[in-house]
N, CA, C and O atoms as a GROMACS GRO file, in nm:
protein
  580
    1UNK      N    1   1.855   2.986  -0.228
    1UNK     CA    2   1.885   3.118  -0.182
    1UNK      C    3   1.839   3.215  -0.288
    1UNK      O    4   1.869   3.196  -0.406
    2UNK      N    5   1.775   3.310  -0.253
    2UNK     CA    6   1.744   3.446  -0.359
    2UNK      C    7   1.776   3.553  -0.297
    2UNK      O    8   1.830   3.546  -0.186
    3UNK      N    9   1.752   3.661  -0.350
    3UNK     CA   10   1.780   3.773  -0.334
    3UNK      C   11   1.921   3.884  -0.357
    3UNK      O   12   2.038   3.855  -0.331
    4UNK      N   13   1.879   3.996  -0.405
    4UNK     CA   14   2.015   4.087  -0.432
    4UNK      C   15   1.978   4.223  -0.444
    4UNK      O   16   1.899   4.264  -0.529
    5UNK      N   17   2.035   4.293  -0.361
    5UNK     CA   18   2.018   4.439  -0.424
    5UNK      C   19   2.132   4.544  -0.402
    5UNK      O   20   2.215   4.488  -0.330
    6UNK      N   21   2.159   4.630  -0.422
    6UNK     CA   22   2.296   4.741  -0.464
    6UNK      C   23   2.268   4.790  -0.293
    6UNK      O   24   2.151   4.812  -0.262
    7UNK      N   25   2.374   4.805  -0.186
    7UNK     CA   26   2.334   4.884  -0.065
    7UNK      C   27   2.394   5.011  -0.087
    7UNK      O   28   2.490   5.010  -0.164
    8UNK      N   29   2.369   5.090  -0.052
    8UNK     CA   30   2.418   5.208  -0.035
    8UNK      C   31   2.475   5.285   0.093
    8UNK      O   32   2.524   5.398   0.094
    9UNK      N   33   2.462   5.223   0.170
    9UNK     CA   34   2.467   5.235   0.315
    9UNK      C   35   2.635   5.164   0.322
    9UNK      O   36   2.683   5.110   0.222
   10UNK      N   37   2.703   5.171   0.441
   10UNK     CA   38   2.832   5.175   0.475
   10UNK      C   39   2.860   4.953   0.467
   10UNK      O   40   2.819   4.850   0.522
   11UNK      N   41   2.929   4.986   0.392
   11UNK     CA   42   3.038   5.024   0.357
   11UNK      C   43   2.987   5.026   0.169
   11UNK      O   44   2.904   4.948   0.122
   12UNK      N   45   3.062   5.136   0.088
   12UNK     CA   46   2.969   5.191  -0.026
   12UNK      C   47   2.938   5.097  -0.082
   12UNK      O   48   2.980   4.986  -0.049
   13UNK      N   49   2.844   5.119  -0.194
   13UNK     CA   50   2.850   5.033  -0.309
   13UNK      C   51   2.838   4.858  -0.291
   13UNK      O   52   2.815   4.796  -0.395
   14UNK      N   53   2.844   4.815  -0.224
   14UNK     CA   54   2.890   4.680  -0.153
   14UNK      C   55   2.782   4.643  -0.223
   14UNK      O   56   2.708   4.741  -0.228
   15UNK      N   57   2.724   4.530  -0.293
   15UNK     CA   58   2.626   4.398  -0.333
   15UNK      C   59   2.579   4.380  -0.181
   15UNK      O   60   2.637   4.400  -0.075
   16UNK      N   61   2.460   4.339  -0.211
   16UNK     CA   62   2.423   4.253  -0.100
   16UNK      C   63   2.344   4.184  -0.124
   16UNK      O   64   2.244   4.214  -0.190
   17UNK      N   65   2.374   4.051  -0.068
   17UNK     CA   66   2.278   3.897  -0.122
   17UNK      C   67   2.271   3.896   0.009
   17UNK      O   68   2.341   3.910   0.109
   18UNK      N   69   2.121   3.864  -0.037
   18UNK     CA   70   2.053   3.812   0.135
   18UNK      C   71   1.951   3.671   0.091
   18UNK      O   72   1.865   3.668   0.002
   19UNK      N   73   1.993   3.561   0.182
   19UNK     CA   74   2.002   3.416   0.140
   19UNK      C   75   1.819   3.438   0.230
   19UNK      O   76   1.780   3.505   0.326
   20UNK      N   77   1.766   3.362   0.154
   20UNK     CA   78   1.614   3.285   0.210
   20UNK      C   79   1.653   3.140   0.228
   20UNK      O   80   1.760   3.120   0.170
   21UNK      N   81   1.618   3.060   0.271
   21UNK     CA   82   1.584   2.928   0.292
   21UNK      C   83   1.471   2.876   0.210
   21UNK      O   84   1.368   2.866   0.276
   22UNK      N   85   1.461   2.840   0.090
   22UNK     CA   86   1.323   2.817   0.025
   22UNK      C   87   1.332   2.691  -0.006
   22UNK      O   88   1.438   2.666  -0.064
   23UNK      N   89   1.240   2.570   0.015
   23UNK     CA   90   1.221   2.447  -0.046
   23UNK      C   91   1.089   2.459  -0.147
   23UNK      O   92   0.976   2.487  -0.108
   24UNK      N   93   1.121   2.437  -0.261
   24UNK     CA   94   1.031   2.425  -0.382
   24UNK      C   95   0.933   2.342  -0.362
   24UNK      O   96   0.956   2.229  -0.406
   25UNK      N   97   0.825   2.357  -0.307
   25UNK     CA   98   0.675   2.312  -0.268
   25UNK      C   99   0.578   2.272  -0.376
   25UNK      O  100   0.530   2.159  -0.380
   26UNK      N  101   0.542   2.391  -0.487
   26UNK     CA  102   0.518   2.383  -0.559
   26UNK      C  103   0.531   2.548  -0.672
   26UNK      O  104   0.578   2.659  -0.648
   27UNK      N  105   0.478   2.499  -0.773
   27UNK     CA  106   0.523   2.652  -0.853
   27UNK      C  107   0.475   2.754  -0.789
   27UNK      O  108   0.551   2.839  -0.743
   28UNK      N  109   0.281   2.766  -0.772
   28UNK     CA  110   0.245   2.896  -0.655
   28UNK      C  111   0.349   2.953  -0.591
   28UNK      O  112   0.422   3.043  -0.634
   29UNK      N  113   0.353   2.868  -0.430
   29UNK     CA  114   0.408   2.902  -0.346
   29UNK      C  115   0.575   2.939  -0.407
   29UNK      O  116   0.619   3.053  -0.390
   30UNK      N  117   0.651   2.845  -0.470
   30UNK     CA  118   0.775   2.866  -0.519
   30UNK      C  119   0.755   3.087  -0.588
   30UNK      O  120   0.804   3.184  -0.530
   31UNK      N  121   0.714   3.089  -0.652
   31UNK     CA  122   0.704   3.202  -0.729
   31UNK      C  123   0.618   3.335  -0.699
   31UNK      O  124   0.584   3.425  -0.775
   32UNK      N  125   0.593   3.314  -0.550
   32UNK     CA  126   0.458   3.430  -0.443
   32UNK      C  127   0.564   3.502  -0.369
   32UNK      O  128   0.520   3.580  -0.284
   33UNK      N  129   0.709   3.494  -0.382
   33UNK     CA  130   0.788   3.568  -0.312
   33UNK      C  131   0.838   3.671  -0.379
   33UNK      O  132   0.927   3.634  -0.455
   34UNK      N  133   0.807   3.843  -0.385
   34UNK     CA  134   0.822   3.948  -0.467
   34UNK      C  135   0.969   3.980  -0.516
   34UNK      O  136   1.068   3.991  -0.442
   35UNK      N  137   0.968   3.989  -0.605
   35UNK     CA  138   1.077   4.042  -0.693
   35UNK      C  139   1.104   4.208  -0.682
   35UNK      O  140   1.201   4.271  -0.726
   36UNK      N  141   1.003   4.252  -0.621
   36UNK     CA  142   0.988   4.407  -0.595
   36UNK      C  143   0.938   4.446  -0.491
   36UNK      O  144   0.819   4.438  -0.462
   37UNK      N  145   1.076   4.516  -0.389
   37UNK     CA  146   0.991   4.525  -0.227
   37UNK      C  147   0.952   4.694  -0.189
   37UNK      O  148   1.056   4.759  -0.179
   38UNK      N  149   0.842   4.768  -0.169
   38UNK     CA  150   0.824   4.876  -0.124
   38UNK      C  151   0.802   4.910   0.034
   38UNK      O  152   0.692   4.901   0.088
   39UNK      N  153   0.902   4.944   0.092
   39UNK     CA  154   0.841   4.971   0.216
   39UNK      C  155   0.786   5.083   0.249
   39UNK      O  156   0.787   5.188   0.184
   40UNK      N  157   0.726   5.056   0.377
   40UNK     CA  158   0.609   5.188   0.412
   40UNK      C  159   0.706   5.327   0.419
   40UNK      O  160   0.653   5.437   0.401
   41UNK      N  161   0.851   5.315   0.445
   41UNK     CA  162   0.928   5.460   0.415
   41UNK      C  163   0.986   5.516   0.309
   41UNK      O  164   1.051   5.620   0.315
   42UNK      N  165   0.952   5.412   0.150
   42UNK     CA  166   0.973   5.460   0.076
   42UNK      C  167   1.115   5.394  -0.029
   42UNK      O  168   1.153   5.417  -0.144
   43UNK      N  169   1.151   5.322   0.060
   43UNK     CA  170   1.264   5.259   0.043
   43UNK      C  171   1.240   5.133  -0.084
   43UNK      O  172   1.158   5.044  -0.062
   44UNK      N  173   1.309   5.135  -0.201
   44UNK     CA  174   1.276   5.033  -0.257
   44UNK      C  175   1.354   4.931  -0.306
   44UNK      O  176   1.450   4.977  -0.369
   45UNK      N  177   1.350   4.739  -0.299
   45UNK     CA  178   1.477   4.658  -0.308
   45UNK      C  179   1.391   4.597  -0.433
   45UNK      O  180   1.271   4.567  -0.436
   46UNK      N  181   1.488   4.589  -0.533
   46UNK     CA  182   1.431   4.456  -0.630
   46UNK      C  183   1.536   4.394  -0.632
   46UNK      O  184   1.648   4.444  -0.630
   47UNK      N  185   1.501   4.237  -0.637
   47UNK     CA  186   1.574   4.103  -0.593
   47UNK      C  187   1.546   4.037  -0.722
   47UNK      O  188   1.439   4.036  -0.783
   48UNK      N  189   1.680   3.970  -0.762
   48UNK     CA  190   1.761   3.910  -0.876
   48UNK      C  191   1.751   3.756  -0.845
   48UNK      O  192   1.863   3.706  -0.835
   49UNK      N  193   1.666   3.683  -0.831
   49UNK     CA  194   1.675   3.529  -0.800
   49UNK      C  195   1.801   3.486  -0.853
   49UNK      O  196   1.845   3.512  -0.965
   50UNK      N  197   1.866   3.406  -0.744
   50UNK     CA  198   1.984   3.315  -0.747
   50UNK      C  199   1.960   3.202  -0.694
   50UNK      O  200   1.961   3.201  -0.571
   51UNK      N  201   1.926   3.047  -0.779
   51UNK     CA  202   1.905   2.910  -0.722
   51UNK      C  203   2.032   2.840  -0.644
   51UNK      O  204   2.140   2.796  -0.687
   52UNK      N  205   2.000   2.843  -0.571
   52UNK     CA  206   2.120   2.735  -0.518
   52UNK      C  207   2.090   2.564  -0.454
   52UNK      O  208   2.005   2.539  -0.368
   53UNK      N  209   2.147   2.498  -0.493
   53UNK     CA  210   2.109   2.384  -0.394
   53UNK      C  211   2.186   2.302  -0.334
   53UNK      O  212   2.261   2.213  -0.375
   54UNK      N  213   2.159   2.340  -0.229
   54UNK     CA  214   2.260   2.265  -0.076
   54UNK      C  215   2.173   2.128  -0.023
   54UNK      O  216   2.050   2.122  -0.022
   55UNK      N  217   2.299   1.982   0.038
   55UNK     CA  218   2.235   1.894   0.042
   55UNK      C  219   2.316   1.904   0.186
   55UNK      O  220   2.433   1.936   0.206
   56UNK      N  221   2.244   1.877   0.251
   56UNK     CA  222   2.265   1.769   0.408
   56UNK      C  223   2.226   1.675   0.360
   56UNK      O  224   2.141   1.651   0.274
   57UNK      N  225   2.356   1.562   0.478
   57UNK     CA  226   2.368   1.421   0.505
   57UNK      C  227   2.258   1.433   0.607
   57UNK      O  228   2.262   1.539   0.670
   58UNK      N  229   2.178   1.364   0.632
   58UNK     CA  230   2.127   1.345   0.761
   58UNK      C  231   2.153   1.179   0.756
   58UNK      O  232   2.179   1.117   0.653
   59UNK      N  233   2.137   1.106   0.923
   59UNK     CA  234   2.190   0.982   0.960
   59UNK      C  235   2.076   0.890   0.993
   59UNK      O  236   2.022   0.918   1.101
   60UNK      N  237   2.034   0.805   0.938
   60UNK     CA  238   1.887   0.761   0.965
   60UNK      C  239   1.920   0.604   1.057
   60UNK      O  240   1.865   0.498   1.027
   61UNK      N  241   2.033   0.621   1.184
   61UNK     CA  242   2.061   0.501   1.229
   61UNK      C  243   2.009   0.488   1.356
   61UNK      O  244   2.030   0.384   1.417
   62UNK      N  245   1.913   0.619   1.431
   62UNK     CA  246   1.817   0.632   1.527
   62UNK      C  247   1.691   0.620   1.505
   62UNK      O  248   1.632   0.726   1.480
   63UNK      N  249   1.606   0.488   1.508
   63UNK     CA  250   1.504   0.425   1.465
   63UNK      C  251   1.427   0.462   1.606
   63UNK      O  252   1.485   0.441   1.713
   64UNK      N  253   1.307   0.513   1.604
   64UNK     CA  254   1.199   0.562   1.451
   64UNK      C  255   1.198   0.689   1.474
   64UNK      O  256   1.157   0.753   1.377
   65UNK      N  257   1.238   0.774   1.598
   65UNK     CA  258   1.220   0.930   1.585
   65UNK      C  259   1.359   0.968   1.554
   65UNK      O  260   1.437   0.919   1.636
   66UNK      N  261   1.388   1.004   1.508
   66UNK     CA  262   1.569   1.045   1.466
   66UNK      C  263   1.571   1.204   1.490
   66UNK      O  264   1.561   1.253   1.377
   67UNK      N  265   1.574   1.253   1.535
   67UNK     CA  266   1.624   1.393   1.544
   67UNK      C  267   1.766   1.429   1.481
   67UNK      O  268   1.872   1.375   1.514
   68UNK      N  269   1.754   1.507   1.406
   68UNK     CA  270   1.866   1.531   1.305
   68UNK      C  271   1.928   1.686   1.296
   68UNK      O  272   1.835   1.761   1.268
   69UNK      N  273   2.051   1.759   1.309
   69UNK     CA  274   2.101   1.879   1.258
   69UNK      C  275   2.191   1.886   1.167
   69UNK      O  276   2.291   1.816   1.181
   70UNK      N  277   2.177   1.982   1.038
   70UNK     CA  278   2.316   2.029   0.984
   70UNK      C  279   2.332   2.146   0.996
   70UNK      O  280   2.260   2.210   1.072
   71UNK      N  281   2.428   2.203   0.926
   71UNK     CA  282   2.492   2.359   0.922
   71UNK      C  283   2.516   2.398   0.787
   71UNK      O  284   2.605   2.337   0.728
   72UNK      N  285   2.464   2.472   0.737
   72UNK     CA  286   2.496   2.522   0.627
   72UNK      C  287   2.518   2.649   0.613
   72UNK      O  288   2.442   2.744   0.631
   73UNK      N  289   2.667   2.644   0.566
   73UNK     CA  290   2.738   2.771   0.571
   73UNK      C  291   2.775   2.835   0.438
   73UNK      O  292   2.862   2.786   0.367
   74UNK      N  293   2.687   2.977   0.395
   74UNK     CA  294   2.726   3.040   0.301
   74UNK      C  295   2.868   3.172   0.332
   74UNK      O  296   2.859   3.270   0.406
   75UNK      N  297   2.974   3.135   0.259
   75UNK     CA  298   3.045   3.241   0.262
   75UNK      C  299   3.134   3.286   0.130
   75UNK      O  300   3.151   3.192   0.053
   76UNK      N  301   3.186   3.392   0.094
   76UNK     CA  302   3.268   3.455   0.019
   76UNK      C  303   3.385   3.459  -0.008
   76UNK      O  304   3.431   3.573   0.001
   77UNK      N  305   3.456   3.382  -0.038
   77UNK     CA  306   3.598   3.374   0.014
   77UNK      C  307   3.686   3.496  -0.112
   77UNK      O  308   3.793   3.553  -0.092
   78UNK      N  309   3.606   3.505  -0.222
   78UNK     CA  310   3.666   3.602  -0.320
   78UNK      C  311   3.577   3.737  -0.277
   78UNK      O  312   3.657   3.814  -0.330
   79UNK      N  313   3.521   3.785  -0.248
   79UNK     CA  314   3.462   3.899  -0.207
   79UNK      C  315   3.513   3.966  -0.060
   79UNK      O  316   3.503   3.894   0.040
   80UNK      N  317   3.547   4.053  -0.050
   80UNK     CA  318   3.541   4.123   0.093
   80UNK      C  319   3.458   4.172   0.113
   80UNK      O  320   3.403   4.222   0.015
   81UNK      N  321   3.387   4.190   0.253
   81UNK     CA  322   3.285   4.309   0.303
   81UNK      C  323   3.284   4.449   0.219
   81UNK      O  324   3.186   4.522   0.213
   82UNK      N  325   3.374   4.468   0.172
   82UNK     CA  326   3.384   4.589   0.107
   82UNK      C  327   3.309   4.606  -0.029
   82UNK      O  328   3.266   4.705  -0.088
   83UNK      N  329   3.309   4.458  -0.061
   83UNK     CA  330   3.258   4.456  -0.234
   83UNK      C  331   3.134   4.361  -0.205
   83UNK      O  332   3.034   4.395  -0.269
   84UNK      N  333   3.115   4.238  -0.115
   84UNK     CA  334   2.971   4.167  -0.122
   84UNK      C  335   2.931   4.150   0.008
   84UNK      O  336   3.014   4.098   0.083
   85UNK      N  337   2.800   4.188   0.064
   85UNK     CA  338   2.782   4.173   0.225
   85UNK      C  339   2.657   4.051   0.239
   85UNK      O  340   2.542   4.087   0.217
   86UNK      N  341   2.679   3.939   0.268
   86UNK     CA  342   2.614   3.784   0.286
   86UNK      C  343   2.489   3.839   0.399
   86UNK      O  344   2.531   3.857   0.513
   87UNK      N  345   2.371   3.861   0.380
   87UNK     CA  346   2.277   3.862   0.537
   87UNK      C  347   2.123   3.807   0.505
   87UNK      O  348   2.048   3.884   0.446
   88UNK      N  349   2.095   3.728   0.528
   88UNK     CA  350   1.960   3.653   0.555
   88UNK      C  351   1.852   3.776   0.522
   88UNK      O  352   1.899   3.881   0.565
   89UNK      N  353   1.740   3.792   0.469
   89UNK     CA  354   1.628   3.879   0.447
   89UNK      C  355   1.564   3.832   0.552
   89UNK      O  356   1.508   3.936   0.586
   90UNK      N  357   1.522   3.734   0.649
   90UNK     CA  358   1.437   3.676   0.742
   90UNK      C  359   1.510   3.631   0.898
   90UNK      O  360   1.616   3.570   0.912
   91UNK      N  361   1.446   3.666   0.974
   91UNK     CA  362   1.493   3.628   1.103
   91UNK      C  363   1.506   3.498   1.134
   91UNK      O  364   1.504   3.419   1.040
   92UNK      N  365   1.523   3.442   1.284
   92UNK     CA  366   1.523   3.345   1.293
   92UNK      C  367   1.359   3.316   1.319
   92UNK      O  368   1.325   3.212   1.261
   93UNK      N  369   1.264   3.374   1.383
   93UNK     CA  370   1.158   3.358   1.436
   93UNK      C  371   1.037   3.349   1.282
   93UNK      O  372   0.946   3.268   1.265
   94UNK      N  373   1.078   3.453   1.198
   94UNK     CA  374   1.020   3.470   1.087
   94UNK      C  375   1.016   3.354   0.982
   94UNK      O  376   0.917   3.326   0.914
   95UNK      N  377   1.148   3.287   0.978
   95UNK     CA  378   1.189   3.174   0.885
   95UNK      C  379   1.132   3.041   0.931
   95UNK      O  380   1.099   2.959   0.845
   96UNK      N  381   1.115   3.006   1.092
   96UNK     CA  382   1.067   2.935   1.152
   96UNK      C  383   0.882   2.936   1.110
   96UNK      O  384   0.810   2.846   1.067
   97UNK      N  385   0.862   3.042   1.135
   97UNK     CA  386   0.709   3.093   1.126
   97UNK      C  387   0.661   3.057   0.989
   97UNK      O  388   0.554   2.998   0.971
   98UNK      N  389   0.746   3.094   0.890
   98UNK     CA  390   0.714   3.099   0.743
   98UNK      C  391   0.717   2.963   0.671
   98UNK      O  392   0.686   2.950   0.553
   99UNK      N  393   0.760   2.851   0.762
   99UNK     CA  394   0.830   2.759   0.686
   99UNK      C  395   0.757   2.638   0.658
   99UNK      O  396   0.799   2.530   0.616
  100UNK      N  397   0.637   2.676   0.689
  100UNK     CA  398   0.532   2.569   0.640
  100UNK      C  399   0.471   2.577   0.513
  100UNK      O  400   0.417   2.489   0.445
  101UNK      N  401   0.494   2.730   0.485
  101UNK     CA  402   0.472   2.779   0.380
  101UNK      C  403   0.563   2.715   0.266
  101UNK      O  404   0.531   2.628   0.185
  102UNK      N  405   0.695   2.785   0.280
  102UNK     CA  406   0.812   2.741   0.165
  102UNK      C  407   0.876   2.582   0.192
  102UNK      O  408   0.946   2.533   0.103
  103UNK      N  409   0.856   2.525   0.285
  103UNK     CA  410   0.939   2.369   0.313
  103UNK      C  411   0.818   2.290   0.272
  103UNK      O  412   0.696   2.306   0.260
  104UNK      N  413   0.929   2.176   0.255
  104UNK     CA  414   0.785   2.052   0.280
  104UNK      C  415   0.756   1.973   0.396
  104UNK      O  416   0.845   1.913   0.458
  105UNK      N  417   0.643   1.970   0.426
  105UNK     CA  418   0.587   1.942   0.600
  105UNK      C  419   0.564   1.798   0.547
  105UNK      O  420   0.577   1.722   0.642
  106UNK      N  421   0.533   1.725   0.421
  106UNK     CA  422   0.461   1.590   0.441
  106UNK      C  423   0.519   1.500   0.395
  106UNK      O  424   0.471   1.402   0.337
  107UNK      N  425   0.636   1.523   0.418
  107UNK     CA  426   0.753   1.369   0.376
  107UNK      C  427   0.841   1.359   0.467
  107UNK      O  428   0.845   1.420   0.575
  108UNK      N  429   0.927   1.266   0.417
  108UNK     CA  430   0.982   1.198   0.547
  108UNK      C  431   1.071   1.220   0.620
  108UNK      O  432   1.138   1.127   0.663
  109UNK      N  433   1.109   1.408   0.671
  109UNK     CA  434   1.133   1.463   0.740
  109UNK      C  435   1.081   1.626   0.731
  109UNK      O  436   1.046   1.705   0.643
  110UNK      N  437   1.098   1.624   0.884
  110UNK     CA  438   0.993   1.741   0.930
  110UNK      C  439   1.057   1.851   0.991
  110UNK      O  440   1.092   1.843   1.108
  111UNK      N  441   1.080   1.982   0.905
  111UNK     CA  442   1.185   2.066   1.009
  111UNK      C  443   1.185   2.078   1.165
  111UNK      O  444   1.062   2.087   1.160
  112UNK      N  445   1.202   2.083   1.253
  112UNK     CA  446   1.164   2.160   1.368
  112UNK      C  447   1.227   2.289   1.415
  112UNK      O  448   1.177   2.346   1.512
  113UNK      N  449   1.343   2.342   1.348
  113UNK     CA  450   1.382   2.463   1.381
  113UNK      C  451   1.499   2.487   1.286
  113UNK      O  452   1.591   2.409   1.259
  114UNK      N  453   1.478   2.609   1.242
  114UNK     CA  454   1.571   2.658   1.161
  114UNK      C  455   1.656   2.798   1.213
  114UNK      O  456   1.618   2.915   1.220
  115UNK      N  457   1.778   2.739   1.243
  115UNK     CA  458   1.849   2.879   1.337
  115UNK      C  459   1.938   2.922   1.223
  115UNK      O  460   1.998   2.857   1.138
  116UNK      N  461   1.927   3.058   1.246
  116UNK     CA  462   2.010   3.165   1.115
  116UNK      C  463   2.138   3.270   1.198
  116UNK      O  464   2.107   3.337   1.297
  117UNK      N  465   2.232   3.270   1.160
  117UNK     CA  466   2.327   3.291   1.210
  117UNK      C  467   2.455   3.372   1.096
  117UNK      O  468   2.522   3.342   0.997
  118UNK      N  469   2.435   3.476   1.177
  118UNK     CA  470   2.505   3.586   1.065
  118UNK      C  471   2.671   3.557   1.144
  118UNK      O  472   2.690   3.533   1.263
  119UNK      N  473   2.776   3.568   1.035
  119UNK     CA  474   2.876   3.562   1.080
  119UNK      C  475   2.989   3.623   0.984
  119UNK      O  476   2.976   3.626   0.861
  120UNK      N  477   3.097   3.670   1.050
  120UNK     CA  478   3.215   3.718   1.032
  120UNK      C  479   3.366   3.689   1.006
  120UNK      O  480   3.436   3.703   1.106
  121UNK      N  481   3.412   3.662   0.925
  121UNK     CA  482   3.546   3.634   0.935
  121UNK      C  483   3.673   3.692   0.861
  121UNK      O  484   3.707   3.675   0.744
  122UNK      N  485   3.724   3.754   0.947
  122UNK     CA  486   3.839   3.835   0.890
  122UNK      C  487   3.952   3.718   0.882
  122UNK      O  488   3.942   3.607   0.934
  123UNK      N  489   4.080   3.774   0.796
  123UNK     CA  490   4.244   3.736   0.805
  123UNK      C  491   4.290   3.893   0.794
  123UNK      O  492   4.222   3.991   0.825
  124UNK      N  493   4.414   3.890   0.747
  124UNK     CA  494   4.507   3.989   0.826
  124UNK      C  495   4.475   4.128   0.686
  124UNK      O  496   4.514   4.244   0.683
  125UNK      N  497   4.434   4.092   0.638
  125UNK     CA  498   4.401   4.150   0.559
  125UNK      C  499   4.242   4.262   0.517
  125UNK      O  500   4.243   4.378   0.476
  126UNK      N  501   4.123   4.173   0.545
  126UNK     CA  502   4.006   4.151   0.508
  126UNK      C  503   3.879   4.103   0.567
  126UNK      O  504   3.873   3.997   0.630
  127UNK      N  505   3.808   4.157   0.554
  127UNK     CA  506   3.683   4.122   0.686
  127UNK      C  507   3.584   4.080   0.601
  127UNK      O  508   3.526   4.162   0.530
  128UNK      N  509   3.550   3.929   0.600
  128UNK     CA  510   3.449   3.882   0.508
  128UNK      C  511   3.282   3.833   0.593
  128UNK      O  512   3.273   3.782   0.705
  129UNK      N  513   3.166   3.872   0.497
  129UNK     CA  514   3.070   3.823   0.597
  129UNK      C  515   3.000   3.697   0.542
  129UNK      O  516   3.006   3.679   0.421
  130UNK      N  517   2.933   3.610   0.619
  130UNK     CA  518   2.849   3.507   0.561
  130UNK      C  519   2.748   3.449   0.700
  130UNK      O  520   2.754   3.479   0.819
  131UNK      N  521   2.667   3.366   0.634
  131UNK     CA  522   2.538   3.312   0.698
  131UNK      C  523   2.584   3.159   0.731
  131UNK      O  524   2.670   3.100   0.665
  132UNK      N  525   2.521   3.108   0.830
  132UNK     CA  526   2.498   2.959   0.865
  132UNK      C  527   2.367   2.957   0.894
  132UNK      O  528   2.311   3.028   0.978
  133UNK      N  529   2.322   2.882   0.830
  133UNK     CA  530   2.176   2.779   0.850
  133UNK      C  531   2.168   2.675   0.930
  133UNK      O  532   2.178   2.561   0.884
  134UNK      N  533   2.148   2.701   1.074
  134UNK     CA  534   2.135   2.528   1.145
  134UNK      C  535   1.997   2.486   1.129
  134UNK      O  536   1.897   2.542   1.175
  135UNK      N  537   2.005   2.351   1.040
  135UNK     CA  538   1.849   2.322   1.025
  135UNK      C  539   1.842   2.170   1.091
  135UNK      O  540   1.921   2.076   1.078
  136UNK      N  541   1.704   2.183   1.176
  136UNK     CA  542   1.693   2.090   1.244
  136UNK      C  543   1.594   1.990   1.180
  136UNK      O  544   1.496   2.053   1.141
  137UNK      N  545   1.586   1.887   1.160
  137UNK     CA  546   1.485   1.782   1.121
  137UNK      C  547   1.438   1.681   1.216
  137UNK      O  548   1.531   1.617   1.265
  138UNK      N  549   1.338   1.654   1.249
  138UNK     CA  550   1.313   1.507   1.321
  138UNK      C  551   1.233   1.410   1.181
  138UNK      O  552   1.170   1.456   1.086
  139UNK      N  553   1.261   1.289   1.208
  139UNK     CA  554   1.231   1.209   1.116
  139UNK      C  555   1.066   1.169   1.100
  139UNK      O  556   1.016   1.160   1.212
  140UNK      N  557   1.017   1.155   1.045
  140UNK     CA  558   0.858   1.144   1.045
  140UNK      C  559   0.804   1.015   1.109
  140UNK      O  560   0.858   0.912   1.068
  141UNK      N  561   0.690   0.998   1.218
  141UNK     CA  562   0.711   0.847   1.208
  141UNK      C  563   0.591   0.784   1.080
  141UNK      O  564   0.481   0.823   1.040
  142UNK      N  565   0.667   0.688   1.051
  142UNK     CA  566   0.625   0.582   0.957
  142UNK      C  567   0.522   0.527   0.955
  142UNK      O  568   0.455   0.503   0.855
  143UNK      N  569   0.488   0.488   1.111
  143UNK     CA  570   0.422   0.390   1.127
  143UNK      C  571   0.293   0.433   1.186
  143UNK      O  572   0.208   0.346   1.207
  144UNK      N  573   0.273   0.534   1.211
  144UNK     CA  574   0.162   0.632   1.265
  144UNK      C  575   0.048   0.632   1.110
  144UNK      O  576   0.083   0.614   0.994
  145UNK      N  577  -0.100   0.661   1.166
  145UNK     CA  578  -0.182   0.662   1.055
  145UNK      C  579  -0.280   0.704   1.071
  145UNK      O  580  -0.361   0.709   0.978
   0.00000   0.00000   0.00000
């Protein structure tokens, strides 16, 4: 996961980390994602890299195509919406699109869809936000050449 920048927008002051999905490919590609974003209105984010690394179980007891999902859920449990706001920099269509780029396509599993899912959870108190990653894998076949 990377990314961070100060929002200013409602609710004040709030942090905001916005999670990428990146698998370390190689250094290039690892290090081609800007640290400094300008958009065409002027608007400008610089992003604070934060490594994280999350493992899925996947179950390899469906021989030889295995189709596989996990969920990976980032959330805040010491932060409120008020002080850190959790939101993906990339869509679902975009992350899908991009991901040949940042994943690895030639080992022995092969994404097929990566669904991003912004989510909410208050208690009686506090309204906290965070992301789920459903990432899909099918297993590579082996025996193909």
């Amino acid at each position: 996961m990377e990314g961070s920048s100060t929002s200013n927008n409602k609710p004040e002051n709030a942090e905001t980390v916005r999670g990428t999905m990146a698998g370390k490919v190689d250094e290039e590609k690892f290090f081609s994602r800007p640290f400094l974003s300008i958009t065409h209105n002027g608007i400008i984010t610089t992003l604070r890299q934060h490594h994280v690394t999350i493992a899925c179980n996947l179950k390899m007891h469906k021989f030889p195509f295995d189709n596989q999902m996990c969920k990976i859920s980032l959330f805040s449990d010491m932060n409120s919406a008020t002080d850190l706001i959790l939101q993906s920099n990339q869509t679902t269509d975009e992350v899908n699109k991009n991901s040949k780029l940042y994943h690895l396509t030639d080992g022995e599993w092969k994404f097929t869809n990566i669904n991003i899912i912004p989510e909410t959870e208050e208690d009686d108190e506090e309204v906290y936000t965070g992301i789920i990653y459903e990432v899909q894998a099918l297993e590579a076949d082996k025996f193909s050449g």
